[in-house]
C-alpha positions, 0 to 999 in steps of 0.5 A: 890348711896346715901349719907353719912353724912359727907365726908373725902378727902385725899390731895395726893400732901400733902402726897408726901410732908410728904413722902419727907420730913420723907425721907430727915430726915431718909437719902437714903438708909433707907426702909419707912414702911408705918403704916396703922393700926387703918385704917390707922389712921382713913384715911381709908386703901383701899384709902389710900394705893394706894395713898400712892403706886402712892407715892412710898411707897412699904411697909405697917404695921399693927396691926392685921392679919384683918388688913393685909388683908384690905391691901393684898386686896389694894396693887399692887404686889411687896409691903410688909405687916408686922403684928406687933401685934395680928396674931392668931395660925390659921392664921400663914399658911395663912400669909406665904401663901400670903408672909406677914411678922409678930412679934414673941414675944415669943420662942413658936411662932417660933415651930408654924411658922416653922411647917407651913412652913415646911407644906406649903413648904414656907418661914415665914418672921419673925422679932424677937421682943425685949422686951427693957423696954416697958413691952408689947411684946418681946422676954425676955433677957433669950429666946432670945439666944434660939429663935435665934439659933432655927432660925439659926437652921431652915434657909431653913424656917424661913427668919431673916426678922428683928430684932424690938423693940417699944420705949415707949414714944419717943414723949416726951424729959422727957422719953429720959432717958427711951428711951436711955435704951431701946436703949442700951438694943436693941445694946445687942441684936444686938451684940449677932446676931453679935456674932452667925453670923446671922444678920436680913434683917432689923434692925428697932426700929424708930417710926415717933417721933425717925425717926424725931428727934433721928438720931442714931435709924434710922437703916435700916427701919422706922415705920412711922405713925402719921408724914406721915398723917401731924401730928407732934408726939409731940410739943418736936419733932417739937421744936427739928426741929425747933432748928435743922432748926434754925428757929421760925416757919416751917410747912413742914409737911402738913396735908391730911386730910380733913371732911366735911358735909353739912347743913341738916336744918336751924332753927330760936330760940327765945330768952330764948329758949333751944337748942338740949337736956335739959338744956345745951344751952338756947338763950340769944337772938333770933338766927339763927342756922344750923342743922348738920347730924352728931354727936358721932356716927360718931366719933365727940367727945361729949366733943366739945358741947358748945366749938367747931366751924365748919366752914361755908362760911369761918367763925366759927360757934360754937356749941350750945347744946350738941352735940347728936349721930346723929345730932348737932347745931351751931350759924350762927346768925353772918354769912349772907347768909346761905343756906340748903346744904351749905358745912361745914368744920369740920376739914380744910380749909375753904377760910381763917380759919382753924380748925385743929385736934388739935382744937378737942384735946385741949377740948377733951383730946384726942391725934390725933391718938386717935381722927383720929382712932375713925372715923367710916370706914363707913364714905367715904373717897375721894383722891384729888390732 
């Protein structure tokens, strides 16, 4: 088989850390639904979700019907999906064919899942989405007494799977005040299926920020994304941990993540000489520079050109030029010994430095999933212990 440009390797033993440490912040008892949307945050879905199973994961959410599909075709039997956006008309029969649970923001959507149902002879694992303050999807305050007698109405079909919202920006302390409201608003909600007697499977609002640091939205399942991958949502969320461990600095969460590529040529640059296109870069002095196989295209960020470093037998090397679609270059006049096909860490560890995705976000203006969820699928991925 031939080469990609560039490689990612998967730290199982670092997941199982994160797993650990979520589960002991959410308590016994609680469901840990795995997100895996935007394939799975750039971490690949079809590796990733074994992994994730070898570590006792048994549930899984997505974004999309397609993406619950790269899931079904990845998991063991005895594990869940649950589509959390986008599931078109069409694709309601075959989402209760194969026992995949979804959201239903709007009253028209239960007539759709249980005349499926009813067609197939099979139960739809619904969960109700309320709209709380987020202003994207949810059932309104005015149909949702509506959706949930029709639910009652048509038990032998239609399964109360959950009772959901999304919170807005619970990653930042500054939006707390917007996240206690859609707290209250999402207890009204629950309070009226009190009143009607009809109570969902699993109540779930907690996103990884809440399910990190706000002990009272942690109900019956989690919806973990960014915090499983070894990434804290927010510096807010690791403060309050910090406060809560009552210590200076912690890193219980480990990042599984690592990219890699090789060098493809090495180049000698006289001084006053340009490097890569126009005039971005001109030599002060005679260099010595590597040519990496890799560039936007493959999801490195343009905006690193002239600011970035990779690292190279254990020492950055940072770029030099713009970084192009396919190709980009770096400074190892400092670093002796480099050879063709030596291995260069994008983002990772090499001997004793780091380069971390934050290192991409801090001159790019991007957020992590951002940056993680822009990594081409094509670009193999590998699980490591």
């Amino acid at each position: 088989m031939v080469k990609h440009s560039s490689r990612i390797l998967l730290s199982q033993s670092a997941f199982k850390n994160n797993l650990n440490f979520i589960k002991k912040k959410t308590g016994a008892g609680v469901r840990f639904s795995s997100v895996v949307k935007a394939n799975a945050y750039g971490h690949g879905i079809k590796e990733f979700v074994p992994m994730a199973e070898a570590c006792g994961v048994r549930h899984f959410s997505v974004a999309s019907a397609f993406e619950a599909e790269e899931v079904l075709e990845s998991i063991n039997k005895g594990s869940g999906i649950m589509i959390m956006g986008i599931l078109y008309e069409d694709d309601i029969p075959w989402a209760i064919e194969h026992d995949i649970e979804f959201y239903v923001y709007n009253y028209d959507r239960l007539v759709k899942a249980l005349e499926a149902a009813q067609k197939l002879n099979k139960k739809a694992k619904i969960h109700l989405e309320v709209e709380t303050g987020a202003n994207r999807t949810g059932l309104q305050e005015d149909e949702f007494p509506k959706a949930l007698d029709y639910m009652k109405a048509h038990q032998d079909y239609l399964v109360f799977e959950g009772l959901c919202t999304h919170f807005g920006g619970a990653e930042s302390l500054s939006n707390q005040f917007k996240i206690d409201r859609q707290h209250a608003r999402y207890k009204s909600f629950l309070k009226q299926c009190k009143r009607k007697k009809f109570m969902p499977n699993y109540r779930h609002i907690a996103c990884s920020a809440a399910a990190l640091a706000m002990k009272d939205t942690v109900y019956d399942m989690v919806r973990v994304g960014v915090a499983q991958y070894g990434y804290w949502p927010s510096p807010d969320i690791y403060y309050l941990h910090l406060q809560e461990v009552d210590k200076t600095s912690d890193k219980p969460l480990k990042r599984i993540f690592t990219w890699k590529t090789d060098i493809m040529d090495i180049r000698d640059v006289k001084e006053g000489e340009f490097i890569g296109y126009g005039t971005a870069y001109q030599a002060a002095q005679d260099m010595k520079v590597a040519v990496l196989p890799l560039g936007y295209s493959n999801g490195y960020p343009r905006a690193l050109s002239n600011r970035g470093h990779v690292l190279i037998r254990g020492k950055k090397a940072p770029i030099v030029g713009l970084i192009n679609m396919n190709l980009f270059m770096v400074n190892i006049t400092h670093i002796p010994g480099v050879s063709l096909e030596d291995e260069v860490v994008l983002v990772g560890r090499q001997k004793n430095n780091v380069i971390n995705v934050k290192s991409f976000t801090n001159f790019t203006q991007l957020v992590n999933n951002e940056m993680l969820s822009r990594l081409p699928a094509a670009i193999p991925r590998e699980i490591v212990k």
